[in-house]
N, CA and C atoms of all chains as a GROMACS GRO file, in nm:
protein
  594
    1UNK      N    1   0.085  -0.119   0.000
    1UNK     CA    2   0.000   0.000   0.000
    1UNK      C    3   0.089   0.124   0.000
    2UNK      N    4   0.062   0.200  -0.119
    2UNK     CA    5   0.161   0.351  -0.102
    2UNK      C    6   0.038   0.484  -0.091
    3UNK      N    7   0.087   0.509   0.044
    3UNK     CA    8   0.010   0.628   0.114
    3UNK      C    9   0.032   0.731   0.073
    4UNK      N   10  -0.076   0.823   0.094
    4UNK     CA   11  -0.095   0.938  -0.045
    4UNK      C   12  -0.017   1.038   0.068
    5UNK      N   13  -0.004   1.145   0.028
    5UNK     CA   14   0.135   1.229   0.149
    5UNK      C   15   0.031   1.266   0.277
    6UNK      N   16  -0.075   1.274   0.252
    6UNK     CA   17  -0.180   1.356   0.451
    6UNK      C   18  -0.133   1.230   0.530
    7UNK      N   19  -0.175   1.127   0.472
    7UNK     CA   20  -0.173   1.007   0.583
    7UNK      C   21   0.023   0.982   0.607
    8UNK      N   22   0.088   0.985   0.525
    8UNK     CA   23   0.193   1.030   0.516
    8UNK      C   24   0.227   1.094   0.625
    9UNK      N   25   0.252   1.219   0.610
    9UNK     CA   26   0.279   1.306   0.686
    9UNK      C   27   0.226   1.284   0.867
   10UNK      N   28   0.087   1.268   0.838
   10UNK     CA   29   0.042   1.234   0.954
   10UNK      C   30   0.068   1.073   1.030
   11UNK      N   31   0.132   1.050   0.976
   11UNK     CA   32   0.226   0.880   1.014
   11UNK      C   33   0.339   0.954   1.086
   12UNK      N   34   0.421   1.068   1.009
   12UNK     CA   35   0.529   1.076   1.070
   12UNK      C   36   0.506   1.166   1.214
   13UNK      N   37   0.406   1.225   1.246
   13UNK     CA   38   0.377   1.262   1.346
   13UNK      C   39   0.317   1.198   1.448
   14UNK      N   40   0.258   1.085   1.435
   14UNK     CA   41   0.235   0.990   1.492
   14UNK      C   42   0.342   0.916   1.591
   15UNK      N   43   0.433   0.837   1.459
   15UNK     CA   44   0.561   0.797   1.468
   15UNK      C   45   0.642   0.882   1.606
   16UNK      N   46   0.647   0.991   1.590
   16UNK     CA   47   0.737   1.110   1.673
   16UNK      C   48   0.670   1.088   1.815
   17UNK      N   49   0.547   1.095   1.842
   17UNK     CA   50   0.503   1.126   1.939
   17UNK      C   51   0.488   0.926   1.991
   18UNK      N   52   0.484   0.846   1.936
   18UNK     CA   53   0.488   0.740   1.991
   18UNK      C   54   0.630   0.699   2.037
   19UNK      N   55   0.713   0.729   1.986
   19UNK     CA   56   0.877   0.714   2.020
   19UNK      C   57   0.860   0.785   2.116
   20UNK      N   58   0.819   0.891   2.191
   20UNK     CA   59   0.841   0.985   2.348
   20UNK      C   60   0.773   0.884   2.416
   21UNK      N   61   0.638   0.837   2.385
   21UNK     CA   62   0.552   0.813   2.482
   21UNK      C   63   0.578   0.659   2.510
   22UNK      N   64   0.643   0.551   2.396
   22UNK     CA   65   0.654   0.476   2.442
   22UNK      C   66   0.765   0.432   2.554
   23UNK      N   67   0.911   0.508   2.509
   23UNK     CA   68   1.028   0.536   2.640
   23UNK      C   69   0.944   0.601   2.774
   24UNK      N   70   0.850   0.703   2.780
   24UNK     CA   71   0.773   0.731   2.848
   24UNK      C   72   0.758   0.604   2.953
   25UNK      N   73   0.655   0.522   2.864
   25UNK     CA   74   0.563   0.417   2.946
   25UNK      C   75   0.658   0.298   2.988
   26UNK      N   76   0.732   0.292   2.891
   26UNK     CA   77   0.878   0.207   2.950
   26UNK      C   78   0.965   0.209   3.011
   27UNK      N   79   0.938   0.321   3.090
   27UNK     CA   80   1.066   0.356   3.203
   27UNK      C   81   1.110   0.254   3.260
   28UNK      N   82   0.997   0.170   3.345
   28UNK     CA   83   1.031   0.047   3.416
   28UNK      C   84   1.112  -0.059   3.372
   29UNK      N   85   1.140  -0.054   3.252
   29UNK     CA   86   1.187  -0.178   3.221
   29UNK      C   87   1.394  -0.100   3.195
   30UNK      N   88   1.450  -0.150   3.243
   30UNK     CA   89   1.583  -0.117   3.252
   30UNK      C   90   1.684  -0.126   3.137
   31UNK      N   91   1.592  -0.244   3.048
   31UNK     CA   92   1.609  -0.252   2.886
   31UNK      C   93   1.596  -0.110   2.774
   32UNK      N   94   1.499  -0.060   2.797
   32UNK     CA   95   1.418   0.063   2.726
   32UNK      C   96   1.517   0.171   2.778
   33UNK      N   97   1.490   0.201   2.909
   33UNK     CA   98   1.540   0.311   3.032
   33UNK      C   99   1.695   0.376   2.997
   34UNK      N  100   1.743   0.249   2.994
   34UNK     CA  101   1.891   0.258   2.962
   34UNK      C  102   1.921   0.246   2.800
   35UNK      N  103   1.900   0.280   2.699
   35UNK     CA  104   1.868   0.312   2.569
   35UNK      C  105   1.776   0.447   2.559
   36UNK      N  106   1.846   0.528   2.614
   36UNK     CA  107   1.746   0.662   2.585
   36UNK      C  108   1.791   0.693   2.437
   37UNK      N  109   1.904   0.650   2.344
   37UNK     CA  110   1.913   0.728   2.236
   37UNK      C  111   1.795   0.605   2.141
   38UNK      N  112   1.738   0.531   2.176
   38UNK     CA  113   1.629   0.488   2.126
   38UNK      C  114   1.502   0.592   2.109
   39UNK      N  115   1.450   0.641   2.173
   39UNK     CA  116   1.359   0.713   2.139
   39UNK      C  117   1.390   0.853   2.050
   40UNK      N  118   1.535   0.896   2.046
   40UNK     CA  119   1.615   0.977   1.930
   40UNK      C  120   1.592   0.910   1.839
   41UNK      N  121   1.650   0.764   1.808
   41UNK     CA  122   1.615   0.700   1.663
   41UNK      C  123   1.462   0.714   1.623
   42UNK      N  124   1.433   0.668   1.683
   42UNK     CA  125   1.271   0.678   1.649
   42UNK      C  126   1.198   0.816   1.606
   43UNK      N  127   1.248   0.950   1.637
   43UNK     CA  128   1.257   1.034   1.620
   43UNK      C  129   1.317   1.088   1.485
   44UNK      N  130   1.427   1.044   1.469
   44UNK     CA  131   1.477   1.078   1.321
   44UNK      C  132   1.402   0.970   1.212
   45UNK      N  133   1.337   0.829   1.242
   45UNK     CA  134   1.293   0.796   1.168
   45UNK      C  135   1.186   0.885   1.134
   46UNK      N  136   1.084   0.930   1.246
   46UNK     CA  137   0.956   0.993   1.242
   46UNK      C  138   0.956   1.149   1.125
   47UNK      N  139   1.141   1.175   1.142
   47UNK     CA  140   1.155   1.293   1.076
   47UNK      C  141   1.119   1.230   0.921
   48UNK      N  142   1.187   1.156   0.915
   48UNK     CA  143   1.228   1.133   0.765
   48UNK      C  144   1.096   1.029   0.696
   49UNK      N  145   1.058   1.022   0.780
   49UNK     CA  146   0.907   1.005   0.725
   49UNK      C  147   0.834   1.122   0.658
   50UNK      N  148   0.795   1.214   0.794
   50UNK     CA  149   0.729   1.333   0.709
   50UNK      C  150   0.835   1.415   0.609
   51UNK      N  151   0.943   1.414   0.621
   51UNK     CA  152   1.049   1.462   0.516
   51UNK      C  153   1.005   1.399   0.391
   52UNK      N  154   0.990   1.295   0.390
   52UNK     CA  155   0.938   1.209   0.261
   52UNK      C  156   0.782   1.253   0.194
   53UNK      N  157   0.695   1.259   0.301
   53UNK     CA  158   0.559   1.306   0.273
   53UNK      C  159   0.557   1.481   0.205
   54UNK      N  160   0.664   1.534   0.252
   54UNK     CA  161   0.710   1.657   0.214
   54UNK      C  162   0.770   1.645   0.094
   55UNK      N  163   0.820   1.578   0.022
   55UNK     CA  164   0.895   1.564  -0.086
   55UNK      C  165   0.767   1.565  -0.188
   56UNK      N  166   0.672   1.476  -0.161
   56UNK     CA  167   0.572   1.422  -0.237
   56UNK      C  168   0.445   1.545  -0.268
   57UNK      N  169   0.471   1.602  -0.184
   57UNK     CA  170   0.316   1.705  -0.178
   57UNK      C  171   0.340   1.834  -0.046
   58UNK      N  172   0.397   1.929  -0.140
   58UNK     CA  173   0.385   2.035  -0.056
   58UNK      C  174   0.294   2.150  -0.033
   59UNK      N  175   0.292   2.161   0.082
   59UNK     CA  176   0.148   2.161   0.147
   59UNK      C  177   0.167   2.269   0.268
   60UNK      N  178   0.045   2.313   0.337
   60UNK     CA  179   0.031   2.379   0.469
   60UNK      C  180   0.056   2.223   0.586
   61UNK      N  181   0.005   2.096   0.538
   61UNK     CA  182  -0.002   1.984   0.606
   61UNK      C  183   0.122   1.924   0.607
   62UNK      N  184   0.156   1.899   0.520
   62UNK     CA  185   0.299   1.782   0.529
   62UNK      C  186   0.401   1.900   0.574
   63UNK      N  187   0.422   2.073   0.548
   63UNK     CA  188   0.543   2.118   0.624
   63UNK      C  189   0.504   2.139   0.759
   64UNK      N  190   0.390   2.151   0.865
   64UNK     CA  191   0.366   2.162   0.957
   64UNK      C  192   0.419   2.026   1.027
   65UNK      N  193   0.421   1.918   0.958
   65UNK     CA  194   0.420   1.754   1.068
   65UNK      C  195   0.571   1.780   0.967
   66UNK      N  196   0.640   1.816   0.902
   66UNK     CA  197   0.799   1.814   0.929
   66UNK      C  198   0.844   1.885   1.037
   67UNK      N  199   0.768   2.025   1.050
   67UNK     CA  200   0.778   2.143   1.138
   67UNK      C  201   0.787   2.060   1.265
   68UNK      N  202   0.685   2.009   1.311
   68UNK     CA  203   0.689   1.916   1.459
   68UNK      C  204   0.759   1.836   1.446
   69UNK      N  205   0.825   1.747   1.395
   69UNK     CA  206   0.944   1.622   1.378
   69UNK      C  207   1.048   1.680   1.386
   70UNK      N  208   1.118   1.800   1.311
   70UNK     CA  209   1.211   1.871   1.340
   70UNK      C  210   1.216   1.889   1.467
   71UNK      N  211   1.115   1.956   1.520
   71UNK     CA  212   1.155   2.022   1.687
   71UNK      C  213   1.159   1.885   1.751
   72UNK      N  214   1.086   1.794   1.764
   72UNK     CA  215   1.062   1.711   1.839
   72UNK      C  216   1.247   1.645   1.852
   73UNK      N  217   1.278   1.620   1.705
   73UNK     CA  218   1.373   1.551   1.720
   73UNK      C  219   1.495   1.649   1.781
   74UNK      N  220   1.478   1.805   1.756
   74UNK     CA  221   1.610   1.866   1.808
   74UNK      C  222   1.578   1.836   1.972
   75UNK      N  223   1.467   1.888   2.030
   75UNK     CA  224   1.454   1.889   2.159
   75UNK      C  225   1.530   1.741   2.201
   76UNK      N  226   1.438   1.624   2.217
   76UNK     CA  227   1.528   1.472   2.202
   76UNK      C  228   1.682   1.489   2.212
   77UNK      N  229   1.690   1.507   2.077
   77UNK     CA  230   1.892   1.502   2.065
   77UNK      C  231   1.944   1.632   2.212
   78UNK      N  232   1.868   1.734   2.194
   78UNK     CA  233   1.952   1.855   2.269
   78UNK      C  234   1.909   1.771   2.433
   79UNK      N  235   1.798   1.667   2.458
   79UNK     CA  236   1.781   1.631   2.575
   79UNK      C  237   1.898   1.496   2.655
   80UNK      N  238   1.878   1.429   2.539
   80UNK     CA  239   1.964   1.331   2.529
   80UNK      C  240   2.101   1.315   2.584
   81UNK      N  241   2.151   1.408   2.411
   81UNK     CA  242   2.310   1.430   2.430
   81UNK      C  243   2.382   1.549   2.460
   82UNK      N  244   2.286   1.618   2.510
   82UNK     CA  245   2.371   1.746   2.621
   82UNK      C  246   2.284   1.754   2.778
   83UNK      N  247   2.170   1.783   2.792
   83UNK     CA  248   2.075   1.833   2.869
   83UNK      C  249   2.109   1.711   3.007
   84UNK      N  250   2.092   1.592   2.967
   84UNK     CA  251   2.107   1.474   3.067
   84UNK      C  252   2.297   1.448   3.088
   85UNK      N  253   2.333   1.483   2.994
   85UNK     CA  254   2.485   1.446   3.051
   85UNK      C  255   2.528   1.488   3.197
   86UNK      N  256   2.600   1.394   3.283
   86UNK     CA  257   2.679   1.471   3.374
   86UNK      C  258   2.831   1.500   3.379
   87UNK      N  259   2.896   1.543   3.447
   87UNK     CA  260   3.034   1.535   3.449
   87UNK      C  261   3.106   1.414   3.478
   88UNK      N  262   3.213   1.384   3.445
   88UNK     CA  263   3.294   1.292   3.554
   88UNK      C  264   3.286   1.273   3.685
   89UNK      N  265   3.301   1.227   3.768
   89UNK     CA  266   3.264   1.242   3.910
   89UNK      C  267   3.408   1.218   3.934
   90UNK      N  268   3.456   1.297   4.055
   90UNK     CA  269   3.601   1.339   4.143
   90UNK      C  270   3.596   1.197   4.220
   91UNK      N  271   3.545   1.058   4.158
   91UNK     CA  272   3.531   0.980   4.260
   91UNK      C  273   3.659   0.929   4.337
   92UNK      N  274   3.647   0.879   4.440
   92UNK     CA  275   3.788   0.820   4.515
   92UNK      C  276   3.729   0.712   4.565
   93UNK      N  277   3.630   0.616   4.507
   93UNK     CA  278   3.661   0.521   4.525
   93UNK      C  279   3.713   0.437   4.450
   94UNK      N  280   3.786   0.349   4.486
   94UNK     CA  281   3.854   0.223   4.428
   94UNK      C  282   3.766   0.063   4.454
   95UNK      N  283   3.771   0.022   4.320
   95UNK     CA  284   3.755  -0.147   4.376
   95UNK      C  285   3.819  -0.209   4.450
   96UNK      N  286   3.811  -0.292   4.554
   96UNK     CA  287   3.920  -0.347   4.662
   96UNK      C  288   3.910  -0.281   4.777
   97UNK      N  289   3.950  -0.130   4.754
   97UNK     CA  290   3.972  -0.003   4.925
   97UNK      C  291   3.869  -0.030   4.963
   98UNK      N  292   3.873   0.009   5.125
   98UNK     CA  293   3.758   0.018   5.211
   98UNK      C  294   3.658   0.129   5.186
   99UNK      N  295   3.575   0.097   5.222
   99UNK     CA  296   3.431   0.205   5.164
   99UNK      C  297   3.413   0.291   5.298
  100UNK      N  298   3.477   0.424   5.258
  100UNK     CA  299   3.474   0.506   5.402
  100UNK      C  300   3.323   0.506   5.478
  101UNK      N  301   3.344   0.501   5.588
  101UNK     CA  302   3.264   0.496   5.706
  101UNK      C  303   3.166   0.581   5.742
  102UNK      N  304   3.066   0.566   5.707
  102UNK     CA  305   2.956   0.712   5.767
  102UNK      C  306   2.815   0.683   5.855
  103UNK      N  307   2.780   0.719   5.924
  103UNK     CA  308   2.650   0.734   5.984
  103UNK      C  309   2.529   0.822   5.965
  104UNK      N  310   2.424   0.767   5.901
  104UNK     CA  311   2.343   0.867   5.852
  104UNK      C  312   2.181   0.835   5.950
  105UNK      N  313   2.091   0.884   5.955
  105UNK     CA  314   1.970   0.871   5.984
  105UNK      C  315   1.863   0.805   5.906
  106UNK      N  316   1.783   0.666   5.900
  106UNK     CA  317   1.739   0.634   5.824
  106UNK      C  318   1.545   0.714   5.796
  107UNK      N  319   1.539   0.637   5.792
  107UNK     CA  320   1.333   0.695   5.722
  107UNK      C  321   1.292   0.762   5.876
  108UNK      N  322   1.320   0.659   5.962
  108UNK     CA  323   1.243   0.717   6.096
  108UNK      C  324   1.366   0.772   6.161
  109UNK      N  325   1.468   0.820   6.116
  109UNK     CA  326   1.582   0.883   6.184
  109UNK      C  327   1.660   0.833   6.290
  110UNK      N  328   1.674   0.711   6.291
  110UNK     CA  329   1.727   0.612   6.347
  110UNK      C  330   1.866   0.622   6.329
  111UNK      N  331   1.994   0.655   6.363
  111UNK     CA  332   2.127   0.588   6.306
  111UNK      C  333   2.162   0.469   6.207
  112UNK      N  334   2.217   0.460   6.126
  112UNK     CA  335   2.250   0.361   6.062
  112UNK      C  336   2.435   0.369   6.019
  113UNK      N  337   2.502   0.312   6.042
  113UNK     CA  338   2.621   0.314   6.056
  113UNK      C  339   2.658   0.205   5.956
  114UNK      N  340   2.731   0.223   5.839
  114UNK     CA  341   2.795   0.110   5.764
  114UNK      C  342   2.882   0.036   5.828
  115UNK      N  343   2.925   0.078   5.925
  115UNK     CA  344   3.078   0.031   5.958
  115UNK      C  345   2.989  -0.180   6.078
  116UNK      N  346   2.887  -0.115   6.083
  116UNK     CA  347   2.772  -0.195   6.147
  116UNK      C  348   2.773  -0.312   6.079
  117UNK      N  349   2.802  -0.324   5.920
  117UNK     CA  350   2.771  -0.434   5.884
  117UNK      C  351   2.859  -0.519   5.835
  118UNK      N  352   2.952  -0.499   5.848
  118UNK     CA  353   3.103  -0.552   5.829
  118UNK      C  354   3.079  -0.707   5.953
  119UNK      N  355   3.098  -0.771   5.833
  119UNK     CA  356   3.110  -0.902   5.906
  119UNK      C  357   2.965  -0.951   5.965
  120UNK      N  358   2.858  -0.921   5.856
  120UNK     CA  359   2.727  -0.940   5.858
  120UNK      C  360   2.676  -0.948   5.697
  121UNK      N  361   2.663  -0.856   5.650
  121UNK     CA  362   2.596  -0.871   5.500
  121UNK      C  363   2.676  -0.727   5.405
  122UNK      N  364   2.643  -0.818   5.318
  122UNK     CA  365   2.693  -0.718   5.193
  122UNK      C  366   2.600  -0.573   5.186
  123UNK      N  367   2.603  -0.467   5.180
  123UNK     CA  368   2.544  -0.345   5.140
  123UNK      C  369   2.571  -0.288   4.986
  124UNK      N  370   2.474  -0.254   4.950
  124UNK     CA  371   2.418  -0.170   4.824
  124UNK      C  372   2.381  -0.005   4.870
  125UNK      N  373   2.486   0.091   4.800
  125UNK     CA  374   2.452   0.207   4.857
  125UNK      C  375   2.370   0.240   4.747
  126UNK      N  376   2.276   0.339   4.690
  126UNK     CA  377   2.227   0.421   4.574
  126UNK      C  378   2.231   0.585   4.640
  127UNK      N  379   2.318   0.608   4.533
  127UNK     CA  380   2.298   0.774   4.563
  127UNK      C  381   2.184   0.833   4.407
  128UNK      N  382   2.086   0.928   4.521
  128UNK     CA  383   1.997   0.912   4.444
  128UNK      C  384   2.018   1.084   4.477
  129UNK      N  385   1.902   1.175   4.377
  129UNK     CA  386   1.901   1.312   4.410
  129UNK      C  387   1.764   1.370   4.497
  130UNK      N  388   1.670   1.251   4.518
  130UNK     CA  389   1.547   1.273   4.538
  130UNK      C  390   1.464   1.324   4.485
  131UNK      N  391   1.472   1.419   4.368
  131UNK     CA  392   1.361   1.445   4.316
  131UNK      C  393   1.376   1.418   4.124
  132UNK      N  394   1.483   1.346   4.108
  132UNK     CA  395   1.474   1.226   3.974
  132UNK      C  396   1.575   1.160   3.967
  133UNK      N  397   1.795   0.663   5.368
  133UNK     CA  398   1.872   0.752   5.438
  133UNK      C  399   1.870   0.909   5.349
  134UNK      N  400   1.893   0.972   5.437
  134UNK     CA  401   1.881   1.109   5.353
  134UNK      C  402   2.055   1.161   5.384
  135UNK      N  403   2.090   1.232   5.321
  135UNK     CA  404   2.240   1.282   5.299
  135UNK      C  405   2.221   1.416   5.315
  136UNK      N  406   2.167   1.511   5.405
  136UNK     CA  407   2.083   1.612   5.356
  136UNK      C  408   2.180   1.706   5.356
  137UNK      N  409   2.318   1.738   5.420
  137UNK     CA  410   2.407   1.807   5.366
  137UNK      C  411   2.547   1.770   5.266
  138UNK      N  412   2.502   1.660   5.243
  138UNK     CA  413   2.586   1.608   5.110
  138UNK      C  414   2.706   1.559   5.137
  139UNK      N  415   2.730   1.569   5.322
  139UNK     CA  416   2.880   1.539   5.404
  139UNK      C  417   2.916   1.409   5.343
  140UNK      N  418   2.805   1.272   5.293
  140UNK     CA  419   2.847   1.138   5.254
  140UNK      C  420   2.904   1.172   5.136
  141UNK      N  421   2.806   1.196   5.033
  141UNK     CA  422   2.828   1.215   4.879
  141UNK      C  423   2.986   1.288   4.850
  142UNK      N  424   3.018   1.417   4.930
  142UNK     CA  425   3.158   1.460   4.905
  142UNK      C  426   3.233   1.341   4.924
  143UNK      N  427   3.252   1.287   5.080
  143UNK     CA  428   3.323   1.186   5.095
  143UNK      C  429   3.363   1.050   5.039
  144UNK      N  430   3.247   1.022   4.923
  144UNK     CA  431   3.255   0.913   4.820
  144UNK      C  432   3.317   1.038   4.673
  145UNK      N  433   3.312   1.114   4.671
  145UNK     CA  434   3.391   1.226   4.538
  145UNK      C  435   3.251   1.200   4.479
  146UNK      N  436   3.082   1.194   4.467
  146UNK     CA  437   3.026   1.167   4.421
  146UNK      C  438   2.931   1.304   4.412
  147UNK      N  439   2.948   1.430   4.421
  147UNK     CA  440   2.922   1.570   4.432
  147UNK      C  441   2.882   1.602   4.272
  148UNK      N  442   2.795   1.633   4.221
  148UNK     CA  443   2.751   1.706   4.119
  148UNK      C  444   2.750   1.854   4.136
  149UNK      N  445   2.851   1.948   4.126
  149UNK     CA  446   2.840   2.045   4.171
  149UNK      C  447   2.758   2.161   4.085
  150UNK      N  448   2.630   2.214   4.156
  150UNK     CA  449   2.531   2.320   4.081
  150UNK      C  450   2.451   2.260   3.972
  151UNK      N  451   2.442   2.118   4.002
  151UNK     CA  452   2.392   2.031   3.924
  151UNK      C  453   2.257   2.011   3.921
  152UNK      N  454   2.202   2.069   4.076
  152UNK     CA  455   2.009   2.127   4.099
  152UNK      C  456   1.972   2.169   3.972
  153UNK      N  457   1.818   2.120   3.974
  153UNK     CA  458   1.734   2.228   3.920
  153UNK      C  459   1.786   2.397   3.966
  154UNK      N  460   1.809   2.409   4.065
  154UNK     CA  461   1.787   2.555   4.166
  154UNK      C  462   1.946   2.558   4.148
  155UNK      N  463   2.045   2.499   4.111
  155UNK     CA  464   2.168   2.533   4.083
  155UNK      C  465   2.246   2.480   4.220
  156UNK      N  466   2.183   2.391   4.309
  156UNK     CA  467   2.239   2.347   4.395
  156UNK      C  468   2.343   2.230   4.408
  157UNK      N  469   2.445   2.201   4.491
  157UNK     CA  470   2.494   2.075   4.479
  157UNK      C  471   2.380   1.959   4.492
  158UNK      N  472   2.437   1.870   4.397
  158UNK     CA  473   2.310   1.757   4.431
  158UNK      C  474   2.444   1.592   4.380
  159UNK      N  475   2.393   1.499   4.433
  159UNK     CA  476   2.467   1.347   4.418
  159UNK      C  477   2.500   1.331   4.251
  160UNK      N  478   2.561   1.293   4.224
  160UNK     CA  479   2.589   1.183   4.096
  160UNK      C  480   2.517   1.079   4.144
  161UNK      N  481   2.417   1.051   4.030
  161UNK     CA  482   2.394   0.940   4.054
  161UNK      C  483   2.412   0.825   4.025
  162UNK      N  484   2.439   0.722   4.178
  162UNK     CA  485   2.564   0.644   4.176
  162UNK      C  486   2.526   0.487   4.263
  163UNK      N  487   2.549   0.367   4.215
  163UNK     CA  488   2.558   0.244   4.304
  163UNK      C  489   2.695   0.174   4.356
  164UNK      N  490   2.652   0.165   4.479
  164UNK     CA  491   2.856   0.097   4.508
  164UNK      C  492   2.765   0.014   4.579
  165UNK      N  493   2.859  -0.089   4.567
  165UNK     CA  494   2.817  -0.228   4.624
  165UNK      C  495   2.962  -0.266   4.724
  166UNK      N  496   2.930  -0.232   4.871
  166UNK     CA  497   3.042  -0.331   4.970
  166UNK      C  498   3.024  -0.460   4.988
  167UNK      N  499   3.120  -0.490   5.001
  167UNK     CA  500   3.116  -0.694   5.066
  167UNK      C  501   3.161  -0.664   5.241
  168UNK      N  502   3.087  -0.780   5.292
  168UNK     CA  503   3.089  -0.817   5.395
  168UNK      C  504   3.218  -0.762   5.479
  169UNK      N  505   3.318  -0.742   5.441
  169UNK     CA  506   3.463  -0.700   5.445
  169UNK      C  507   3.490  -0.536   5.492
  170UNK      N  508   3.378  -0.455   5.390
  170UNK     CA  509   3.363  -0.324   5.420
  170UNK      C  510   3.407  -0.286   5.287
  171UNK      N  511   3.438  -0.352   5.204
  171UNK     CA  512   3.532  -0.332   5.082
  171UNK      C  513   3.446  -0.308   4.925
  172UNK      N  514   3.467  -0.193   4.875
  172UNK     CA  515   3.425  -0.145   4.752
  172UNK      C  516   3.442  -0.268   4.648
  173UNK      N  517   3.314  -0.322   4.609
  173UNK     CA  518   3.348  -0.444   4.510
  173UNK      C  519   3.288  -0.433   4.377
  174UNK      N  520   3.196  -0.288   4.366
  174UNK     CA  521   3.137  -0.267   4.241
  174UNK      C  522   3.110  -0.101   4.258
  175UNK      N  523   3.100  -0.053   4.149
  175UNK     CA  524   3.095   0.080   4.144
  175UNK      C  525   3.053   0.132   4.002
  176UNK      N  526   2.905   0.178   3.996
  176UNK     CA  527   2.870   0.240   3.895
  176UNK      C  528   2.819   0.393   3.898
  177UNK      N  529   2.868   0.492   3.819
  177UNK     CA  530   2.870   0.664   3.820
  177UNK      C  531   2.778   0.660   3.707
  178UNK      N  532   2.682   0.692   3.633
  178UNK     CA  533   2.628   0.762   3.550
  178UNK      C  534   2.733   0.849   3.474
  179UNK      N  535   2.691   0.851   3.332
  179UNK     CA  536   2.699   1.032   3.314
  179UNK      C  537   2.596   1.077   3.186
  180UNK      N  538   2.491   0.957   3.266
  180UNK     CA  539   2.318   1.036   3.132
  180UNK      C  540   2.227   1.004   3.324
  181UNK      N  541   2.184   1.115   3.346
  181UNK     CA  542   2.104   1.083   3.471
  181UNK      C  543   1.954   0.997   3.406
  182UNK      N  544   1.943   0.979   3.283
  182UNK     CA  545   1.844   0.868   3.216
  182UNK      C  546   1.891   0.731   3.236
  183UNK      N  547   2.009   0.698   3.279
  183UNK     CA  548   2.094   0.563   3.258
  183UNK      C  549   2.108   0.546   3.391
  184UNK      N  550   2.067   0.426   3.436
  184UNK     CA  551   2.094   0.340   3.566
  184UNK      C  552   2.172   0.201   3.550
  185UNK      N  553   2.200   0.133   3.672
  185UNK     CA  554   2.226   0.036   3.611
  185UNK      C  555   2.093  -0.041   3.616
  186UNK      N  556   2.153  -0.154   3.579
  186UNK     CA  557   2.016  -0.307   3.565
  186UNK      C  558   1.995  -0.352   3.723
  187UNK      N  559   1.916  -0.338   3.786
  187UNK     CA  560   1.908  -0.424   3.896
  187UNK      C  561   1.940  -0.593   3.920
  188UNK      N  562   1.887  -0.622   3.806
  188UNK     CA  563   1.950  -0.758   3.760
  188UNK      C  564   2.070  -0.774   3.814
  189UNK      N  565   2.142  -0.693   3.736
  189UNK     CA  566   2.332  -0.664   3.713
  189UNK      C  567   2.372  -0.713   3.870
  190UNK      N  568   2.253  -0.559   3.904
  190UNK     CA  569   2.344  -0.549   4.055
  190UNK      C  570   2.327  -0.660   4.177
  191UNK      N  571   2.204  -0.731   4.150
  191UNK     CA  572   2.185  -0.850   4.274
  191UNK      C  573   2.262  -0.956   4.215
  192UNK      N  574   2.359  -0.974   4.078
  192UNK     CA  575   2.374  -1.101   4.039
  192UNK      C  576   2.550  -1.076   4.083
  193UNK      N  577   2.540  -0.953   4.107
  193UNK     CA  578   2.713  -0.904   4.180
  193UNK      C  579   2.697  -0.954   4.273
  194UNK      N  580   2.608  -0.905   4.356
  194UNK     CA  581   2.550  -0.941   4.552
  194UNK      C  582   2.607  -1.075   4.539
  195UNK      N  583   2.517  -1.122   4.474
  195UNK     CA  584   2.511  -1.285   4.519
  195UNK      C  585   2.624  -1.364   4.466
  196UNK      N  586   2.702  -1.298   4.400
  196UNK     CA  587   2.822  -1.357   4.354
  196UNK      C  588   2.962  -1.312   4.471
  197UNK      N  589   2.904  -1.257   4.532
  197UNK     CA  590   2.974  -1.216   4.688
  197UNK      C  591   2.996  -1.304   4.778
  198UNK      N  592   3.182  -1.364   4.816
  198UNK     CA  593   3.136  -1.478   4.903
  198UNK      C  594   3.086  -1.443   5.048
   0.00000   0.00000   0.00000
């Protein structure tokens, strides 16, 4: 079946907005999550879709759904591969060295001391930022 | 646990500095895994705060811990 350029065009806008929403709904899965330049691909496909529908029939319709694929995909890339980057981290830890010692307060503000579990169970720290 | 003046996070070098929304210091976000020992046996830094590791990954380290 070769689609006439509206449905065209309106595929590639489709396309665009299902590549956000499906990384969206897939956060959970650690597969998806960790492949964020997946929903970029999907994005440049979505471009070059309506780029194509644009080739075929130019229009108020097919340059508006390039118009949105363009942004969609700069926003994406500018989110991606600058916006989410962080720096290097000054880390000092080493594999092997001891994992310096701290005492913090847990949920109900209780003490919790690493140095506590040495010669009991393995610990998993996550440094998280709390609000993503 | 909350880190609420960031005294842990410096002390691991794990400081994102002005890295807030609000331009504040805030963590790298980061998993270290000790063994029983006290001893650093895994260590993962980000540098896409979209990218974690696999939880998978990380309990199949645990348990590979003697």
């Amino acid at each position: 079946m070769r689609l006439t350029p509206g449905p065209l065009a309106l595929l590639g806008v489709l396309a665009a907005a299902a590549s956000i929403a499906a990384y969206v709904l897939l956060l959970d899965s650690p597969a998806v999550r960790n492949r964020p330049w997946l929903y970029v691909a999907g994005l440049a496909m979505a471009t070059t879709v309506a780029a194509l529908a644009l080739t075929r029939r130019r229009s108020a319709g097919t340059l508006t759904a390039l118009g949105v694929c363009v942004l969609l995909l700069a926003a994406g890339t500018f989110f991606n591969f600058v916006a989410a980057r962080l720096p290097a981290p000054a880390t000092v830890l080493r594999v092997g060295e001891p994992a310096p010692d701290f005492t913090l307060g847990d949920a109900k503000g209780r003490p919790v001391t690493l140095a506590d579990y040495r010669g009991r169970k393995p610990v998993i720290l996550v440094f998280y930022r709390g609000y993503w | 646990m909350a880190d609420r003046d960031l005294a842990v996070t410096r002390r691991y070098g794990l400081v994102h500095v002005a890295g807030g929304q609000g331009g504040e210091d805030v963590p790298l976000p980061a998993t270290v895994i000790v063994d029983r020992n006290g001893l650093v046996r895994w260590v993962s830094v980000t540098d896409n705060f979209q990218v974690r590791p696999d939880p998978a990954i990380v309990a199949r380290v645990v348990q590979g811990l003697s």
